[in-house]
N, C-alpha and C positions, 0 to 999 in steps of 0.2 A: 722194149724194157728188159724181156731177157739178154737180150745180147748185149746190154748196158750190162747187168746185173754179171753176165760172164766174164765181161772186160774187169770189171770189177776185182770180181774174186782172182782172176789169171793175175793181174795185177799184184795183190797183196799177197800173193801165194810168190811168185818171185821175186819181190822185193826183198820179201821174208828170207827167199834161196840167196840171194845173193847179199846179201846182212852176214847171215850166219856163216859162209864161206866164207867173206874175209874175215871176220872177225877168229876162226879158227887158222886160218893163213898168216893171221898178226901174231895169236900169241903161239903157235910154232916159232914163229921168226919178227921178235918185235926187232922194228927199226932202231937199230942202235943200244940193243939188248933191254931187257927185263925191266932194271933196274931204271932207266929212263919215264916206263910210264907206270911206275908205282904210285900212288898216295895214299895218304890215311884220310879216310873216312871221318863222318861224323863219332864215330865211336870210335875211333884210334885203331882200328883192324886196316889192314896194309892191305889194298886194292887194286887191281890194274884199272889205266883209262883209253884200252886199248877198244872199247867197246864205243869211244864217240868216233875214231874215223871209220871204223865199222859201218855204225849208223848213217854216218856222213855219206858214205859209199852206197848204202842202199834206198838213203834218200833222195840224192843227187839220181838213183838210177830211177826209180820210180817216178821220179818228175819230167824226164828226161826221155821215158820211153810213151808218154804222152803226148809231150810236145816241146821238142830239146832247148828252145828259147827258154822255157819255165826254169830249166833245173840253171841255171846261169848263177841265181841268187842261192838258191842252195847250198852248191860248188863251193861258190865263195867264203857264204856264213859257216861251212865245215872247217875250209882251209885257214880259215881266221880262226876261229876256237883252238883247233890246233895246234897254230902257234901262239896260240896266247895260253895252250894247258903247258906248251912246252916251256916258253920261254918266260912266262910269268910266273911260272913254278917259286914259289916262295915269296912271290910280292904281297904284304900284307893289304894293300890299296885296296881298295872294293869300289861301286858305285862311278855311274857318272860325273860324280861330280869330283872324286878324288884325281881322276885320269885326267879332267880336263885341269884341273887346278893344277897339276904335275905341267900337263901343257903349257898354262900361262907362264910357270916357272921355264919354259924352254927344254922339258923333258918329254921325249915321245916315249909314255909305255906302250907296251905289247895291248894293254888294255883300250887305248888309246887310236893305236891301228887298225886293232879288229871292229872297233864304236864305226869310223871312218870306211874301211874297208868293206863292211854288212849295207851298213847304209848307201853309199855309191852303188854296189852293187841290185840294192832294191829299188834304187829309185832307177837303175839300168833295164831291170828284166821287167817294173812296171812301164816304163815308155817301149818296150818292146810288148807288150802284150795288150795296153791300150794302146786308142785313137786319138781322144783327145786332151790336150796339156794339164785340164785339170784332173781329168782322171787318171792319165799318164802318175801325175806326182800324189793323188790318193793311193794309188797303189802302191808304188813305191816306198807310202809310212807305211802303208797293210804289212806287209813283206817284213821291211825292216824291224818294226814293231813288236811280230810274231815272234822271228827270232828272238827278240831282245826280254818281250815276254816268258818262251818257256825257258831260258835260262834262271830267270830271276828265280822262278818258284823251284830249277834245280838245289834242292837243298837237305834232300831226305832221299832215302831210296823211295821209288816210288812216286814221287812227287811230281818229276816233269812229264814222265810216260802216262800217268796219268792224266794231266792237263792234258795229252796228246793226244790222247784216248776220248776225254770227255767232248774234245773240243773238231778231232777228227769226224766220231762217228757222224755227227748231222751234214759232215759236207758229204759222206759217202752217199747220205741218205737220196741228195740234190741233185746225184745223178749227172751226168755228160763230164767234160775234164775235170770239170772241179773234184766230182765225187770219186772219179780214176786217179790223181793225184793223190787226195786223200783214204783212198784204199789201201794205194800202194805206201803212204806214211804209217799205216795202220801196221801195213804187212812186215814195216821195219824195226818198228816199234817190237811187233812180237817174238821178232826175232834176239832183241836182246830184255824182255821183262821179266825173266827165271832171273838171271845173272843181276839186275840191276834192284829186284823184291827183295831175294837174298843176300843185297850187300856182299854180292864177288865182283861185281863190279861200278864203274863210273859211266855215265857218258859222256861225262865232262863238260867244257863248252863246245868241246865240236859235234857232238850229237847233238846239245839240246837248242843250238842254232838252226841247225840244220835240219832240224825236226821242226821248229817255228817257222823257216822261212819256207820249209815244205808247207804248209797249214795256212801262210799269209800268202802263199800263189795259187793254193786253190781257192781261196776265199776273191781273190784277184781275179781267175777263167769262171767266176762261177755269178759275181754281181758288179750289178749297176753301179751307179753314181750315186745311191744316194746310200746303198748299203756301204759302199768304200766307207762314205764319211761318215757313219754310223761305227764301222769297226775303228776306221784309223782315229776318231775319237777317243772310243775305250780305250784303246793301245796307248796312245800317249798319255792317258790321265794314268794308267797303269805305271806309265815309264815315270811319271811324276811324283806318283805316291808307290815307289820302289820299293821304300823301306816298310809299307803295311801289307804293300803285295808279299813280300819276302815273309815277314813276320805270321801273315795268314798259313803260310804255305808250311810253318814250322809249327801249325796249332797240334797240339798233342802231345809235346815236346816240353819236356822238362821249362828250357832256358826258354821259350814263347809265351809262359808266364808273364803278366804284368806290362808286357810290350805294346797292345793295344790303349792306345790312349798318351803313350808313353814316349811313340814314336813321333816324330813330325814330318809330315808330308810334303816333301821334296823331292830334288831334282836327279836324287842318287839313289839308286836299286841297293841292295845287297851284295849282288855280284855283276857284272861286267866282262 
């Protein structure tokens, strides 16, 4: 138990180191200058989102120095947000359902690859990590899910590190990979929630993917058969009812007003 408990903390204690190096390494030298991963915020304040490959990078490591199959889906869900903070930059589309609708239409967005891209990738690193086909592909929605999950409630400072937080500490509590995983999510987490509380910065989608499908692969090294289908339940009614998930996550909030009751429970998140 202590020597769990030491892997543990070494874990989120590096995670944390290496979060916050890159994340100082990016904005010395952001990839194709400054002005690239600017945006404005809920409140019109001009922000970098230089803090989600950051994240990405210390999530993928902490998954990775567990057990390098795991961090596979992570990798991915970072590298997709990525290009979809970069190259969707301005699309007003939101939700699953706009991206697929684009699709029927014979248009691939960026939103579109990354839905596709996360998903393949979960349903990849869950038949690598189970035995068998149906647990294989519950884990695989766990995964996907997760991700797809803390994005939606990215929508406030605050808001996704938080769900990261609430939803991290019990796997840490569980003990053997799952709760090493989830440490080391813990640890990457810490590393950018000054920057992300005070609105200096974003994680954008490639953190708050990345920080999900961190949380659906420990939830994956950590239960059965019967908890999969327990979680990848929740996750998809989540991913169902997108737009009250979203709307919860905005309670406090001026425009969150009047949106319960108001909203209808469908196939499309708020964001994507």
């Amino acid at each position: 138990m202590v020597l769990g408990g030491q892997q543990r903390a070494v874990g989120c204690v590096a995670a944390a180191a290496v979060t916050r190096a890159c994340l100082v390494a990016l904005r010395r030298r952001p990839p194709g200058g400054p002005g690239r991963w600017a945006r404005a915020n809920y409140a019109g304040r001009t922000v970098d989102l230089l803090a989600g490959p950051a994240t990405a990078v210390g999530a993928t490591f902490a998954a990775a120095r567990v057990r390098p199959v795991a961090a596979v889906a992570v990798a991915v869900a970072g590298a997709c947000g990525v290009y979809d903070d970069l190259a969707g930059a301005g699309d007003p589309r939101r939700g699953l359902r706009a991206h697929l609708g684009a699709l029927r239409d014979g248009e691939v967005t960026s939103g579109t690859v990354k839905l596709f891209g996360i998903t393949a990738a979960g349903l990849l690193t869950g038949s690598l990590l189970k035995e068998r086909p149906l647990d294989k592909l519950l884990a695989g929605v766990v995964i996907a899910g997760a991700a797809h999950f803390v994005n939606v409630v990215d929508v406030r400072p605050g808001r996704a590190v938080g769900a990261v937080v609430a939803l991290g500490v019990p796997g840490v509590l569980r003990g053997g990979r799952a709760g090493q995983v989830s440490a080391g999510t813990l640890g990457t987490v810490a590393a950018v929630l000054g920057d992300d509380l005070a609105g200096r910065a974003m994680i954008g989608d490639a953190g708050a993917h990345a920080l999900g499908a961190a949380l659906g692969t420990a939830v994956v090294l950590g239960t059965g058969r019967v908890g999969l289908a327990a979680h990848a339940a929740a996750l998809v009614a989540a991913a169902a009812c997108g737009h009250r998930v979203t709307a919860a996550a905005r309670w406090g909030t001026p425009e969150a007003a009047g949106q319960f009751g108001t909203e209808e429970c469908g196939p499309a998140g708020d964001t994507v």
